[in-house]
ROLUM-91565 format. One record per atom (N, C-alpha, C, CB): atom name; x, z, y. Coordinates in nm, 3 decimals. Glycine has a CB too. Layout:
["CA", [X, Z, Y]] ...
***
This chain:
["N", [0.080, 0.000, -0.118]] ["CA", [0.000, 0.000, 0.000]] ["C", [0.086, 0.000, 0.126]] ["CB", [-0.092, 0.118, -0.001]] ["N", [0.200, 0.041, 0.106]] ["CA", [0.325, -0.009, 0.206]] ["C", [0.305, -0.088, 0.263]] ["CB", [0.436, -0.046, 0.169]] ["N", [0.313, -0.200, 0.188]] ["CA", [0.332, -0.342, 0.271]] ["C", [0.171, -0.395, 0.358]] ["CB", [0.383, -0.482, 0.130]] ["N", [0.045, -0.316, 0.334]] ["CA", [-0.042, -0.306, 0.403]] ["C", [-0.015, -0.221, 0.541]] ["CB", [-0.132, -0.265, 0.323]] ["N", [0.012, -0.151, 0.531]] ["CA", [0.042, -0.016, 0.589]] ["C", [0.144, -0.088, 0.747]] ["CB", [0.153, 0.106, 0.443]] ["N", [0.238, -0.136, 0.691]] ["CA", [0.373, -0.194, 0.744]] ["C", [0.307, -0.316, 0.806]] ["CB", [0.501, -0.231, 0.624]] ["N", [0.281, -0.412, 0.756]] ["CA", [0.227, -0.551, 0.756]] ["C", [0.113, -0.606, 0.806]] ["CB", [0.217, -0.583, 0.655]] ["N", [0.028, -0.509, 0.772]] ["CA", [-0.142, -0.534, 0.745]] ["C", [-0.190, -0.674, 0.854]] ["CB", [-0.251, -0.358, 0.802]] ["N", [-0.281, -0.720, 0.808]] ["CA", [-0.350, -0.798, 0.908]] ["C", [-0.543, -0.749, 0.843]] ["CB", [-0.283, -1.007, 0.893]] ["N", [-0.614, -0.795, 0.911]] ["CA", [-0.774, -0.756, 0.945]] ["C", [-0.792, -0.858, 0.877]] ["CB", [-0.850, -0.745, 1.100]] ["N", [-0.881, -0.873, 0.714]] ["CA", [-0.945, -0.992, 0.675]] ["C", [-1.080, -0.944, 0.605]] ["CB", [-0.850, -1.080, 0.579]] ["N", [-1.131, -0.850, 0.669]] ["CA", [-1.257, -0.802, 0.673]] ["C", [-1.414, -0.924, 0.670]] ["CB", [-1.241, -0.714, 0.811]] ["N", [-1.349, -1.028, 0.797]] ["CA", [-1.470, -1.118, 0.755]] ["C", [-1.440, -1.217, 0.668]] ["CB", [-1.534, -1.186, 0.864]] ["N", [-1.301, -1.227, 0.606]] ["CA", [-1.343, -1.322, 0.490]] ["C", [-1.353, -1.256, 0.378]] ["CB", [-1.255, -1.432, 0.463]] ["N", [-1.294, -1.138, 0.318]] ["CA", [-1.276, -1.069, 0.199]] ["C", [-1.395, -0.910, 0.199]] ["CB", [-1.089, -1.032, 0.196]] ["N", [-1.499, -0.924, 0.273]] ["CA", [-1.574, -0.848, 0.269]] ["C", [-1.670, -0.844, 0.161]] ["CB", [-1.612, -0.852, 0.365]] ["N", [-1.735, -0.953, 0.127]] ["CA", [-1.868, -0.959, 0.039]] ["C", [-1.730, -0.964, -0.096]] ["CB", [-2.015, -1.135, 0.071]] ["N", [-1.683, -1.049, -0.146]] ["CA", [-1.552, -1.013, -0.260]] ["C", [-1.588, -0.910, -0.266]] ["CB", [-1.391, -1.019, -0.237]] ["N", [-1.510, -0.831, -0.213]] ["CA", [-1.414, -0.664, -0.233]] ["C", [-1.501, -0.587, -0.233]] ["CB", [-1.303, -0.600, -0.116]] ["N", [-1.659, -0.655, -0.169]] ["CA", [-1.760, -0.488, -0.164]] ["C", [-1.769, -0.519, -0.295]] ["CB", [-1.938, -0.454, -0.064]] ["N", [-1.838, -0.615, -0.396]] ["CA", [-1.878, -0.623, -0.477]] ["C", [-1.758, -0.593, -0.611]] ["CB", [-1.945, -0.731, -0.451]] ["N", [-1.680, -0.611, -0.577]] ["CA", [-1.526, -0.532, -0.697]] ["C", [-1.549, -0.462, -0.692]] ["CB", [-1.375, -0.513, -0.694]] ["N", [-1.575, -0.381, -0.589]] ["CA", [-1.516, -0.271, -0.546]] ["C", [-1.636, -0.181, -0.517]] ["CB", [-1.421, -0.297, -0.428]] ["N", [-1.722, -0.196, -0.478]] ["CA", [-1.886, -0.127, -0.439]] ["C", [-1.837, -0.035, -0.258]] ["CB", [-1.954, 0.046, -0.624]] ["N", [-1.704, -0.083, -0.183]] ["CA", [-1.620, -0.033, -0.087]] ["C", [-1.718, -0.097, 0.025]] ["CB", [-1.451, -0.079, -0.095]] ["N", [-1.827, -0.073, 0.132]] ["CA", [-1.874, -0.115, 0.237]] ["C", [-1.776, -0.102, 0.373]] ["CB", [-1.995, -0.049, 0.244]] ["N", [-1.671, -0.150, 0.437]] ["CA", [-1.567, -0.111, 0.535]] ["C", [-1.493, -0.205, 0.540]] ["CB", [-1.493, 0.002, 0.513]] ["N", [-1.366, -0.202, 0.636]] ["CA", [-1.307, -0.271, 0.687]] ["C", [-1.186, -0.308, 0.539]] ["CB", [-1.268, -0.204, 0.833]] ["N", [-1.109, -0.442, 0.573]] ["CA", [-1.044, -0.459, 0.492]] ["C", [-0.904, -0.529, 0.549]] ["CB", [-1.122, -0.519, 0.401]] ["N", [-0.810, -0.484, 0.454]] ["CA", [-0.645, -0.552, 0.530]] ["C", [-0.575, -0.558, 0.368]] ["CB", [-0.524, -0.400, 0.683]] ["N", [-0.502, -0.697, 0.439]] ["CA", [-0.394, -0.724, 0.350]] ["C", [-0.285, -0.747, 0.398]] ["CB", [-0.411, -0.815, 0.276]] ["N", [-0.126, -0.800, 0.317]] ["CA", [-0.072, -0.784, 0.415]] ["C", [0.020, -0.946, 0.479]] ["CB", [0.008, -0.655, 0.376]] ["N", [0.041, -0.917, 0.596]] ["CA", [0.052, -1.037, 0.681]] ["C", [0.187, -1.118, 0.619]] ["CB", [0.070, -0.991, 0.852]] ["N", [0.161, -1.243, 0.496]] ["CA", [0.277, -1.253, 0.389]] ["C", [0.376, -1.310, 0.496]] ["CB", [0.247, -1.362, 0.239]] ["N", [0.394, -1.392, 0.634]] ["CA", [0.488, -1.444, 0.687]] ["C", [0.570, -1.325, 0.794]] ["CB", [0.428, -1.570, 0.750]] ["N", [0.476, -1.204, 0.813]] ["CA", [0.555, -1.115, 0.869]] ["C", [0.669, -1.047, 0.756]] ["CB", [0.457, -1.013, 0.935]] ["N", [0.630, -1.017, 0.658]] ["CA", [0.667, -0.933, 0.574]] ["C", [0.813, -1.011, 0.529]] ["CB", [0.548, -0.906, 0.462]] ["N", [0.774, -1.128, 0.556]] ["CA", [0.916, -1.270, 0.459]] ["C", [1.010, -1.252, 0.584]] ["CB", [0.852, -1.516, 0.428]] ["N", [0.979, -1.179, 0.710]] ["CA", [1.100, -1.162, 0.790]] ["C", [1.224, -1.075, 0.755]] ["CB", [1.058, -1.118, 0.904]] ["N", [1.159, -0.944, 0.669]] ["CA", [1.193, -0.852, 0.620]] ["C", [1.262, -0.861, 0.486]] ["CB", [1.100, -0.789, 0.627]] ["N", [1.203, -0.931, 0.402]] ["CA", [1.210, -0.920, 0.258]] ["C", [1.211, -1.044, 0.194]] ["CB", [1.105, -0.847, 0.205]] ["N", [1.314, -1.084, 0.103]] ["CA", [1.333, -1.216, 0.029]] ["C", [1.205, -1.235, -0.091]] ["CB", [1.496, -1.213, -0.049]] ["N", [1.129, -1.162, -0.114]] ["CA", [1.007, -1.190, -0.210]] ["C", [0.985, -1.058, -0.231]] ["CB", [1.026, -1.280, -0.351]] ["N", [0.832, -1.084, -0.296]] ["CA", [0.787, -0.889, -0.350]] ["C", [0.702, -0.985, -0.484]] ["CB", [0.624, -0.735, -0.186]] ["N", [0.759, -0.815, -0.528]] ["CA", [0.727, -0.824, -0.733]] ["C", [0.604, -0.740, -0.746]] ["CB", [0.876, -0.731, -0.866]] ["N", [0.510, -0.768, -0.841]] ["CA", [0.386, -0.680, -0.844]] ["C", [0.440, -0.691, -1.023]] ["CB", [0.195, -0.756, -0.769]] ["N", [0.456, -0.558, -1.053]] ["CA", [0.477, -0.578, -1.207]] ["C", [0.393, -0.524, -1.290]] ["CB", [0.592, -0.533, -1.253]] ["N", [0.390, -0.544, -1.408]] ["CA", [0.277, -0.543, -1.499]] ["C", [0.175, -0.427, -1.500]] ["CB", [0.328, -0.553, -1.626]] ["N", [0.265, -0.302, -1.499]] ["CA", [0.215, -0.171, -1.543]] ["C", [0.148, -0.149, -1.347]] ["CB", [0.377, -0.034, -1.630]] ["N", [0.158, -0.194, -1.282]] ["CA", [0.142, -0.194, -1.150]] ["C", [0.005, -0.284, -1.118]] ["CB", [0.275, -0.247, -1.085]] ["N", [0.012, -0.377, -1.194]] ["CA", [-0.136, -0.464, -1.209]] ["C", [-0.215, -0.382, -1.275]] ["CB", [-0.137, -0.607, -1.294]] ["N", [-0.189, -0.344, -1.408]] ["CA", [-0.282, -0.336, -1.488]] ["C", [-0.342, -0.180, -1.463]] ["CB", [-0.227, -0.374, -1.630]] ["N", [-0.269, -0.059, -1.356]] ["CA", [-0.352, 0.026, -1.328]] ["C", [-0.407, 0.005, -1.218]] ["CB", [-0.312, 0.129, -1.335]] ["N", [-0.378, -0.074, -1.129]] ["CA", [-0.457, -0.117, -1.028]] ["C", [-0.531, -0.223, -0.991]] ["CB", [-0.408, -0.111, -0.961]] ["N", [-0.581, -0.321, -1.043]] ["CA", [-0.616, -0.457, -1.050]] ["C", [-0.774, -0.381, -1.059]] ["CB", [-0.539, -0.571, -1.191]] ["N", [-0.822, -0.433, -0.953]] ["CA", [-0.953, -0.399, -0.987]] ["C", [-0.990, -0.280, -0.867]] ["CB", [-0.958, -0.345, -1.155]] ["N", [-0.899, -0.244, -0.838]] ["CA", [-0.926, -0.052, -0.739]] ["C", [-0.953, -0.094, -0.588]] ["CB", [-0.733, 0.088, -0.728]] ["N", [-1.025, 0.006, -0.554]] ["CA", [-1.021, -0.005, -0.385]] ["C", [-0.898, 0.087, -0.342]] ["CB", [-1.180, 0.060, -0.303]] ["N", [-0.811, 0.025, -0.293]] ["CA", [-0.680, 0.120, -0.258]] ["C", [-0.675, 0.167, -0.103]] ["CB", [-0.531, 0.031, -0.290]] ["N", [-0.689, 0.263, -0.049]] ["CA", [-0.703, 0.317, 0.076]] ["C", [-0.545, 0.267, 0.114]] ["CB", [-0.748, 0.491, 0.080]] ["N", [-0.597, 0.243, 0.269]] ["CA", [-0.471, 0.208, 0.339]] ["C", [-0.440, 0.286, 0.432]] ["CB", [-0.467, 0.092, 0.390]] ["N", [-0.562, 0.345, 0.489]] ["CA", [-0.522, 0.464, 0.633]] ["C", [-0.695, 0.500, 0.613]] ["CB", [-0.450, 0.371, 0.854]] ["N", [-0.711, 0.589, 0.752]] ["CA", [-0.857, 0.605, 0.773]] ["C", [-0.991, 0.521, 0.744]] ["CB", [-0.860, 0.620, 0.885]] ["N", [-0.936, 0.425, 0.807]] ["CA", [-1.010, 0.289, 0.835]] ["C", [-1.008, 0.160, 0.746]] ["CB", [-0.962, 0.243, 0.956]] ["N", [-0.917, 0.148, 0.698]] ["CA", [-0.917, 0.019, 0.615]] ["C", [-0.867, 0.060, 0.442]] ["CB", [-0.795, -0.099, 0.699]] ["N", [-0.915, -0.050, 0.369]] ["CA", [-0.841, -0.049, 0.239]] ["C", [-0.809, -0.182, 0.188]] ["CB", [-0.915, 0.022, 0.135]] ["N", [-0.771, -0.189, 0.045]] ["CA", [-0.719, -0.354, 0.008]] ["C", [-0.740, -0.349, -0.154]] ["CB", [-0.521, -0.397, 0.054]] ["N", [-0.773, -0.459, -0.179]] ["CA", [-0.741, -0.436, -0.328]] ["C", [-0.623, -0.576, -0.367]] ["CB", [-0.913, -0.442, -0.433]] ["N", [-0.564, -0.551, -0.512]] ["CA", [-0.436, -0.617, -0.567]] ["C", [-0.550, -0.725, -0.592]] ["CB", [-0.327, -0.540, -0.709]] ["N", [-0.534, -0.897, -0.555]] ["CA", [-0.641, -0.987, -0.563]] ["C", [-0.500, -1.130, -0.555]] ["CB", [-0.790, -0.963, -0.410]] ["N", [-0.526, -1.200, -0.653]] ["CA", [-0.473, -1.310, -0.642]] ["C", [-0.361, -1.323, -0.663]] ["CB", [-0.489, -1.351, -0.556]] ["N", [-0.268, -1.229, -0.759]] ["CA", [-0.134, -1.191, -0.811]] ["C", [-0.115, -1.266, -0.925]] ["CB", [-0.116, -1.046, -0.840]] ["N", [-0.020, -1.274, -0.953]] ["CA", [-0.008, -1.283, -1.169]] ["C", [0.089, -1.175, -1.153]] ["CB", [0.083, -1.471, -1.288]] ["N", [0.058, -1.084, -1.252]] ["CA", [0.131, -0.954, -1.300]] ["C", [0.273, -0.976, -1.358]] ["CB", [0.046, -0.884, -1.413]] ["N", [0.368, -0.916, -1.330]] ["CA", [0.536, -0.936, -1.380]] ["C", [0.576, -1.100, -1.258]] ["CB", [0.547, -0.990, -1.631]] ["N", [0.498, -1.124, -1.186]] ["CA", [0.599, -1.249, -1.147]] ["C", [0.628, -1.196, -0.992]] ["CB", [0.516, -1.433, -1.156]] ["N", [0.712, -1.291, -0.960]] ["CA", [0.787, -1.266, -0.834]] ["C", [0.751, -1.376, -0.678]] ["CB", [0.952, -1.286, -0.890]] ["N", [0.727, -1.354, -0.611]] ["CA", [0.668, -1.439, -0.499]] ["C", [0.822, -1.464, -0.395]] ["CB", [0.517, -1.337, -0.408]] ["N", [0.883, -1.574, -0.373]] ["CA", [0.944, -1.558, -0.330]] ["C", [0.951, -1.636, -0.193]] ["CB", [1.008, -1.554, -0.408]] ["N", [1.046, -1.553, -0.074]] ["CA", [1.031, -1.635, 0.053]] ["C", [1.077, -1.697, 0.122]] ["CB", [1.011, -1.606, 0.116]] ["N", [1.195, -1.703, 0.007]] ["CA", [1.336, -1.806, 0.099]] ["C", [1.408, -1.847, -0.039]] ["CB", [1.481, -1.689, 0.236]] ["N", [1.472, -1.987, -0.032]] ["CA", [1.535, -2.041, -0.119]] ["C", [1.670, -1.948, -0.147]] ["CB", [1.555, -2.180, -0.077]] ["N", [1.708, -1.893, -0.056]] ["CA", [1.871, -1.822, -0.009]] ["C", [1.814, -1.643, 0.002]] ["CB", [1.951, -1.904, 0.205]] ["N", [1.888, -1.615, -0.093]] ["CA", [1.884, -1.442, -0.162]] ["C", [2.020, -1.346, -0.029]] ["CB", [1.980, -1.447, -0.413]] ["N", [1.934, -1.312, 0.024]] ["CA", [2.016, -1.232, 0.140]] ["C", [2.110, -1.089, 0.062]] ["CB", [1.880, -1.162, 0.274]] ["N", [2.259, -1.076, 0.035]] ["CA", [2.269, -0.930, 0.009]] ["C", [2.311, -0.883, 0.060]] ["CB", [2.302, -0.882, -0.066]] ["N", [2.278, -0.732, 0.085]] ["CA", [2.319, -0.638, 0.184]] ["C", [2.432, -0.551, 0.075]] ["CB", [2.171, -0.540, 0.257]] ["N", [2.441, -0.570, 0.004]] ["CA", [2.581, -0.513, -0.061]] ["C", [2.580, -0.561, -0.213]] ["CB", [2.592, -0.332, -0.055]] ["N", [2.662, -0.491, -0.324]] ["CA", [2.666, -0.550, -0.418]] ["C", [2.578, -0.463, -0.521]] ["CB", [2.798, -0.579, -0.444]] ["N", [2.503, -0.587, -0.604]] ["CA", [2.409, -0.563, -0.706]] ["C", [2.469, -0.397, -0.782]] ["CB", [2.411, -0.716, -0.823]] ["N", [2.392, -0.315, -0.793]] ["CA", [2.382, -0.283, -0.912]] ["C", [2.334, -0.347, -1.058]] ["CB", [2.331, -0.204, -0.888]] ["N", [2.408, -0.272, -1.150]] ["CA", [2.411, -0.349, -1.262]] ["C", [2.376, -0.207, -1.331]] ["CB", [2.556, -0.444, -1.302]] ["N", [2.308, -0.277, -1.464]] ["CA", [2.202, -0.145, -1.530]] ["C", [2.197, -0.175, -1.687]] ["CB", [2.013, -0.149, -1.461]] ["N", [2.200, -0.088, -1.760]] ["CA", [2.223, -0.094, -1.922]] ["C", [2.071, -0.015, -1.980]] ["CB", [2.395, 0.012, -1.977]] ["N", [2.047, -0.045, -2.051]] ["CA", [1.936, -0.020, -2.116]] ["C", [1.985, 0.058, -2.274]] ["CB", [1.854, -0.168, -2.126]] ["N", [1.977, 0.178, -2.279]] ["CA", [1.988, 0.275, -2.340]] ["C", [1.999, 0.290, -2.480]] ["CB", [1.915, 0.328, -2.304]] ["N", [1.846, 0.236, -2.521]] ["CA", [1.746, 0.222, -2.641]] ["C", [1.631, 0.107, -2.567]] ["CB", [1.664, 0.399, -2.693]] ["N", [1.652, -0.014, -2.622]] ["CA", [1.516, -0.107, -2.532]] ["C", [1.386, -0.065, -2.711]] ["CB", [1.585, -0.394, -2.488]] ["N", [1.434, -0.018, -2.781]] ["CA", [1.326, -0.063, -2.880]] ["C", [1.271, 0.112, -2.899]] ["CB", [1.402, -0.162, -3.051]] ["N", [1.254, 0.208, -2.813]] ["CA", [1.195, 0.349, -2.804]] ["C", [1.112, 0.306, -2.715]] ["CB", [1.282, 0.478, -2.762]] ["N", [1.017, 0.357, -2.707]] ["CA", [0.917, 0.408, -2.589]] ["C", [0.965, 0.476, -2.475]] ["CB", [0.822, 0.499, -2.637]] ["N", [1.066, 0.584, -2.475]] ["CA", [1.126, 0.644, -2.376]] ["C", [1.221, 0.551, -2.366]] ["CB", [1.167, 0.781, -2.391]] ["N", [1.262, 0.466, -2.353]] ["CA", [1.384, 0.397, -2.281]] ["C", [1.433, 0.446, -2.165]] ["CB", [1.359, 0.270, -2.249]] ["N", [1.568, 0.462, -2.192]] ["CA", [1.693, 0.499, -2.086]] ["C", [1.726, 0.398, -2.020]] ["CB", [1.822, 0.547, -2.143]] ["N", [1.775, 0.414, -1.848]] ["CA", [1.829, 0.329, -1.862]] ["C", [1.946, 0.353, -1.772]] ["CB", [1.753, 0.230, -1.854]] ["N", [2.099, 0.334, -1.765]] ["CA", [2.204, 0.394, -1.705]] ["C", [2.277, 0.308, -1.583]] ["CB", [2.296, 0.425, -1.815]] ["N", [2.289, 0.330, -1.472]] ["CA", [2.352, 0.237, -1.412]] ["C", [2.553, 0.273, -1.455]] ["CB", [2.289, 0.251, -1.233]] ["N", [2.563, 0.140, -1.450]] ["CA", [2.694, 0.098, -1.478]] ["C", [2.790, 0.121, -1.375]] ["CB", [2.695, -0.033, -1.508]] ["N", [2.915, 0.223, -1.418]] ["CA", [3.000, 0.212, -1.289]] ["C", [3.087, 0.098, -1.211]] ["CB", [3.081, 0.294, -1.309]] ["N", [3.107, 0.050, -1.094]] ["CA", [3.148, -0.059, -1.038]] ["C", [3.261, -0.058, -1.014]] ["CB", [3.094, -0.091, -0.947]] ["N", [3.394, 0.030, -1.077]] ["CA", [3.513, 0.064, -1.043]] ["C", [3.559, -0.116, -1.087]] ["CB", [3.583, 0.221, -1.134]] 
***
């Protein structure tokens, strides 16, 4: 809800009758403004376990407005520039046990 929060724009008169009816939510509605946000950020990930408890919810954004997750595919990545900006160097990450349920997972030292 960040990127509402941060971002938001007012799409109340087009996503109103939608979202009441998902949602049974009568009120204002915001999503978030995707060309402001691409100033900031090279793409945003909505991942699976992130869809699948929220897909469907009225998610409060402040007093006044809310949003729901609408028009995603779950695990994929939206991206906003051909060219990956880094602000330092990747961490790199090992996976523990991938075949447990509790999976570990350790970041790797960069010496």
């Amino acid at each position: 809800m960040q990127l509402c929060r941060d971002y938001g724009i007012e799409v109340t008169a087009h996503k109103r009758h939608d979202w009441y009816r998902t949602t049974g939510r009568d009120g204002a509605w915001v999503m978030p403004d995707w060309f402001a946000v691409s100033k900031d950020y090279d793409g945003v990930h909505l991942s699976i376990a992130g869809y699948l408890a929220l897909a469907g919810e009225c998610l409060v954004v402040d007093e006044n407005f809310a949003s729901v997750i609408a028009g995603w595919d779950p695990g994929k990545t939206y991206w906003f520039t051909d060219e990956l900006r880094f602000y330092a160097e990747p961490d790199i990450w090992n996976c523990l046990d991938a075949y447990n349920e509790d999976c570990r997972w350790e970041r790797i030292s960069k010496n």
